[in-house]
C-alpha positions in Angstrom: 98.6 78.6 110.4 101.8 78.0 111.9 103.2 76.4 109.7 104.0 79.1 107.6 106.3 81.0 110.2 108.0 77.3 110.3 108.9 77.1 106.5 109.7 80.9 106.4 112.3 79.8 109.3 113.6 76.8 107.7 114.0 78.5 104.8 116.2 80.8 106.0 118.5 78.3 107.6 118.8 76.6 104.5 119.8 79.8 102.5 122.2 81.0 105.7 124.4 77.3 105.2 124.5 77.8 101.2 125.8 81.4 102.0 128.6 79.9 104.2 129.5 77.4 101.6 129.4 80.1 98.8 131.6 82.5 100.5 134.7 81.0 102.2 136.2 83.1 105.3 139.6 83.1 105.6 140.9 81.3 108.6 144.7 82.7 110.1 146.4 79.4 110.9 148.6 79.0 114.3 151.7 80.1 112.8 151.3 82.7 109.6 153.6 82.7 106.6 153.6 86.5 104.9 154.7 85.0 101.5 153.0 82.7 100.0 149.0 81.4 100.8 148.6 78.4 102.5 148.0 75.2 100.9 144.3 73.4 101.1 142.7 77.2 100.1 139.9 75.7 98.5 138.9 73.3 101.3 135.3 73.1 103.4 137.7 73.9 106.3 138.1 77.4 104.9 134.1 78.2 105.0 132.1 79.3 107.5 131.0 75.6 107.7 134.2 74.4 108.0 134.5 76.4 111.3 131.6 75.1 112.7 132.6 71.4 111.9 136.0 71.8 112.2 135.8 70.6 116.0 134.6 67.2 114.5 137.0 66.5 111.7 140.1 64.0 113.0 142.3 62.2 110.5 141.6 59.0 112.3 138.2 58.8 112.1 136.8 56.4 109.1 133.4 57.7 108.1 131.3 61.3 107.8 132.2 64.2 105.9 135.6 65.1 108.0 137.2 61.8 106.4 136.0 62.9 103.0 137.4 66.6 103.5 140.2 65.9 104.7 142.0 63.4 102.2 144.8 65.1 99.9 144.9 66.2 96.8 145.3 62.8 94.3 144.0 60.6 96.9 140.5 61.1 96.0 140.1 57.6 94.3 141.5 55.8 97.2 139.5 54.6 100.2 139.9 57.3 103.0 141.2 54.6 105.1 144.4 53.8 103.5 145.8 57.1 102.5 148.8 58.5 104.4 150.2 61.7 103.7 153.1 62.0 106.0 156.4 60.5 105.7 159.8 60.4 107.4 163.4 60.0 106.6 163.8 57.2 108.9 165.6 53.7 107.5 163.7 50.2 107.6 164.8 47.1 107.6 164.2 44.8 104.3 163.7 42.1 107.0 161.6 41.0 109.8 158.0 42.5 110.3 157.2 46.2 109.8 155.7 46.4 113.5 158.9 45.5 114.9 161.3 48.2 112.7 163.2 50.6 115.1 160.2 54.0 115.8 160.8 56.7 114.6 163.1 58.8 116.0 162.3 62.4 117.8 164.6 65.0 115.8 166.2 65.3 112.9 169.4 66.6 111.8 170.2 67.6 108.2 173.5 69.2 106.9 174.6 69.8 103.6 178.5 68.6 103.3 181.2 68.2 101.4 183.9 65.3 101.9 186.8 68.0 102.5 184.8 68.8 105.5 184.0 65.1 106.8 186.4 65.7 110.2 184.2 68.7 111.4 180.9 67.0 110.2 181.6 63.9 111.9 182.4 65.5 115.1 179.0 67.7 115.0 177.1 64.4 114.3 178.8 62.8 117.3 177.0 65.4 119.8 173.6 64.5 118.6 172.4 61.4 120.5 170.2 58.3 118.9 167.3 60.1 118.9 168.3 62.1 116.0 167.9 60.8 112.1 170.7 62.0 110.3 170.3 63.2 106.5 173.4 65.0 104.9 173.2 66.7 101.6 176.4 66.1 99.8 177.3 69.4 96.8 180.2 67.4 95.9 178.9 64.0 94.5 181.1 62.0 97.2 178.6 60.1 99.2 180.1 56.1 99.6 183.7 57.3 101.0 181.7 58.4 104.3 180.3 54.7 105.2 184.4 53.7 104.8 185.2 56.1 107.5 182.2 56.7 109.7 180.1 54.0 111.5 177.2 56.3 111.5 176.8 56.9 108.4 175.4 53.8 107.2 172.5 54.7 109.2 171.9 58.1 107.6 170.3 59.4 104.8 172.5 60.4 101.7 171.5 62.5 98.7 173.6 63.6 96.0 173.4 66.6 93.5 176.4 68.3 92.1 177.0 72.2 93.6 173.7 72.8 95.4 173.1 74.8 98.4 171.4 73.4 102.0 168.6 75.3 100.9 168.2 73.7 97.6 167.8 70.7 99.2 165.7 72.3 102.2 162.9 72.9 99.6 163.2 69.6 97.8 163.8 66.8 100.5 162.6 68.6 103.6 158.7 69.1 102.9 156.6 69.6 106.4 154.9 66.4 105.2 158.1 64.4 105.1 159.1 66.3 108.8 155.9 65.9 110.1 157.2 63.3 113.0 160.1 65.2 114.3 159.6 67.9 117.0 162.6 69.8 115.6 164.7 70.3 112.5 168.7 71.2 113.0 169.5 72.7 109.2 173.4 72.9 110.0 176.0 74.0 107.7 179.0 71.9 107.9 182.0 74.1 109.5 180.8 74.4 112.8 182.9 73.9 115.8 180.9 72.3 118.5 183.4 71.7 121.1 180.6 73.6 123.7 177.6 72.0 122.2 175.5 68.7 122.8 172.1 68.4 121.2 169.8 66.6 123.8 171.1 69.3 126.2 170.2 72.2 123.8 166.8 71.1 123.2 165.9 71.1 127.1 166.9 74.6 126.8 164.5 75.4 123.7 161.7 73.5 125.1 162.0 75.1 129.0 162.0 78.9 127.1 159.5 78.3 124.8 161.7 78.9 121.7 160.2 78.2 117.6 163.3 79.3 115.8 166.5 79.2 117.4 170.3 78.8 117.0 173.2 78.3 119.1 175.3 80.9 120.7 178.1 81.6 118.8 181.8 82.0 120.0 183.3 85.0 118.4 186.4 85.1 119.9 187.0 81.5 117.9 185.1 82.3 114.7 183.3 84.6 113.1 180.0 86.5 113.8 177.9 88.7 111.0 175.8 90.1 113.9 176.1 91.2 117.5 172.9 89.5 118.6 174.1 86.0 118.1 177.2 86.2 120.2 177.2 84.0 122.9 176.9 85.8 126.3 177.8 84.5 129.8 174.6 85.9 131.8 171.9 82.8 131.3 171.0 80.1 129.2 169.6 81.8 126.5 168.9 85.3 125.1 166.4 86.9 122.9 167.5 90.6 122.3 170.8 92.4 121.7 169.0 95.5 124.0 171.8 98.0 124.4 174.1 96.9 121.6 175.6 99.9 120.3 174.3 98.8 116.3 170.7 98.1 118.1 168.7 101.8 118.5 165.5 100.2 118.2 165.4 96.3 119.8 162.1 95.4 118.8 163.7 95.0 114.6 165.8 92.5 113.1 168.6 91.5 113.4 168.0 92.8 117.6 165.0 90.9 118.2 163.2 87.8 117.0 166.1 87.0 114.8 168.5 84.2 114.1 171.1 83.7 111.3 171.0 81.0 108.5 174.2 78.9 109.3 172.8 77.0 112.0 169.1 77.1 112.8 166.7 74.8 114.6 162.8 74.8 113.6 160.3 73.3 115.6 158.0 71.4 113.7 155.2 74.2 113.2 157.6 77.1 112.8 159.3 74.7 109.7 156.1 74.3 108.3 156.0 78.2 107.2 159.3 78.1 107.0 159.5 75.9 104.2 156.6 77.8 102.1 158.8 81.2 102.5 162.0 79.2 100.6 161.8 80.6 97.2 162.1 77.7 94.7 164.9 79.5 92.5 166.6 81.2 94.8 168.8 78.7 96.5 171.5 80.4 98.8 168.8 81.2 101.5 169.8 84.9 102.1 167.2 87.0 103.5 165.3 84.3 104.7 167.1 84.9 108.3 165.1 88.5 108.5 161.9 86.8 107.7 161.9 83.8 109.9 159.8 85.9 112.5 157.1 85.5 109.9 156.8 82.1 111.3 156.4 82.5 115.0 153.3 84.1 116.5 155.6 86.5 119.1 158.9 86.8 117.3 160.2 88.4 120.5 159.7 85.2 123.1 159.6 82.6 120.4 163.2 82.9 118.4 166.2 83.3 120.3 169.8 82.4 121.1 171.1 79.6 123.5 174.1 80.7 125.1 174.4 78.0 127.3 175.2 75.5 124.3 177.1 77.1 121.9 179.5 77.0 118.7 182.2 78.2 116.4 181.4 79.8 113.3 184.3 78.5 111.3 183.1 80.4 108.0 184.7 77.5 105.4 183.9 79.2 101.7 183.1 75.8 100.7 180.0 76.9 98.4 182.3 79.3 96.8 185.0 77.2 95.9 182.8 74.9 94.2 181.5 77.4 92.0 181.8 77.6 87.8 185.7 75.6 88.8 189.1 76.3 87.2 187.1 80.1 85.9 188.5 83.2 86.5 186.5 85.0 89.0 184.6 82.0 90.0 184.1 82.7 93.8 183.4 86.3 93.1 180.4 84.9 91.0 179.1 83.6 93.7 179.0 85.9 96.1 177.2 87.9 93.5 174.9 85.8 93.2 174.2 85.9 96.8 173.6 89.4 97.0 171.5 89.4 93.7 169.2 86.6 95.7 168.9 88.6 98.5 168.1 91.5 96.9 165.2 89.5 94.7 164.0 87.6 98.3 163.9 91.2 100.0 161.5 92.3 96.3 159.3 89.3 95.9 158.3 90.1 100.2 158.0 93.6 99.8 155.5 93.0 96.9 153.5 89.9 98.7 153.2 92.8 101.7 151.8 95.2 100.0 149.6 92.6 98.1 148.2 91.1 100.9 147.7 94.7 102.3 145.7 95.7 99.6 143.3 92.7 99.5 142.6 93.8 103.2 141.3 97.0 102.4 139.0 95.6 99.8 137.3 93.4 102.0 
């Protein structure tokens, strides 16, 4: 009969979709972070299934199994309907109706400050138009003097906590989830000269080249400059490579190519999603992270790079290192030792999830 060949068929089906639930494939997302694994590991999306349906699952949708999958962790008792998992920094209104609040606006910038340095942060938030939010990170627990002297400010975010770094904040107030509506992130220090620089300008720049990770130019003959590829040059808009720089023998390694330094980078919204997994919770001065952005990009080479065209000053205020342990003998020393301690743990903890992750590719 042929029926038999039918079920024998079937059956095989059947036993081919409990297989792809059983054993989940590894999916490489758009933009891969080498340090830590990506949240949401133990989703459908990650099986073979979840491929296959994968085409079909939208965050709008109200019913089927994509709605299910795809609510958060801790919204499982809620109706799929209602749950929202992204947020903003953007101020409301107490007032009025919610549908008529100002929208939310295209690009964000965030700067860690101190009050000794509100002259030079108020003129870098003057070159970044109304389409920017504005959060800045105060280390010095002076936040209410700014709305006495600055107009803007009472339209920015403020948060407060005593001697902490920009990347301390980064990982607490910065998640991808609370970032998720701006196209790009400017995580600015606070002595930056930017005379030569306005933001709207810079972004056509970044968007024309196809640029993830970027920074401005900066002026060395103002300020100072840690490496030769992020000197502005006069021969375009941007650049991407120091080729020919005497300190650059090979241009395809950092700091030549696919690099940019930590005092003033811009993030799109993808590349600060890895970004912001590779910030190591304890380690909160950020050094290292500079030499593994181009973890973030898929071509480090086209997608990080240096605007010449719009550039700054590197003023190099020790403003971190003043505040360190106060009045203590040694106290700025101890924190540049820090510093290099940090990096040196960073530059560990990658080398270790490298050759972890290499190994768990040769056992499959």
């Amino acid at each position: 009969m042929r029926i038999v060949p039918f079920l024998s068929a079937l059956a095989f089906v059947l036993l081919g979709f409990v297989l792809g639930f059983s054993f989940p494939v590894s999916i490489t997302p758009k933009l891969q972070c080498g340090v830590l694994p990506w949240s949401g590991g133990g989703s459908a999306r990650s099986s073979f299934l979840g491929r296959l349906w994968s085409p079909f699952w939208n965050s709008s949708s109200t019913s089927g199994i994509g709605n299910v999958a795809r609510k958060p962790e801790g919204a499982e008792r809620l109706p799929p309907g209602i749950v929202v998992s992204e947020s903003d920094l953007h101020l409301r209104r107490l007032w009025g109706s919610p549908n008529k609040d100002a929208p939310v606006r295209k690009y964000l910038l965030a700067m860690a400050a101190g009050y000794t340095e509100r002259a030079n942060v108020n003129a870098t938030v003057q070159k970044f138009s109304d389409n920017f939010d504005v959060v800045l990170f105060h280390y010095d627990g002076r936040t209410t003097e700014w709305d006495e002297e600055f107009h803007w400010s009472k339209e920015a975010v403020h948060v407060s906590a005593m001697k902490q770094t920009k990347w301390w904040f980064a990982k607490r107030f910065l998640h991808p989830s609370i970032l998720a509506p701006y196209d790009y992130v400017f995580l600015w220090d606070e002595d930056l000269g930017v005379e030569n620089f306005t933001a709207e300008a810079y972004i056509d720049i970044v968007r024309k080249h196809g640029l993830e990770i970027s920074q401005p130019g900066l002026d060395a003959t103002k300020g100072k400059k840690a490496y030769d590829v992020s000197v502005k040059r006069d021969a375009g808009e941007m650049h991407k490579t120091d080729a020919g720089g005497r300190r650059c023998p090979d241009v395809h390694k950092r700091p030549c190519s696919g690099f940019v330094e930590v005092m003033a980078p811009v993030f799109s919204r993808d590349a600060w999603r890895c970004v912001w997994h590779m910030i190591q919770n304890d380690l909160i001065h950020g050094w290292g992270l500079d030499f593994n952005f181009w973890r973030c990009v898929d071509d480090p080479e086209e997608q990080v790079g240096v605007v010449d065209a719009q550039y700054v000053v590197h003023h190099g205020v020790p403003t971190l290192r003043d505040q360190g342990n106060g009045d203590k003998q040694g106290s700025r020393a101890k924190v540049k030792d820090r510093q290099y301690e940090e990096m040196h743990a960073f530059d560990s903890r990658m080398a270790n999830a490298d050759k972890a992750l290499a190994k768990s590719k040769s056992l499959t």
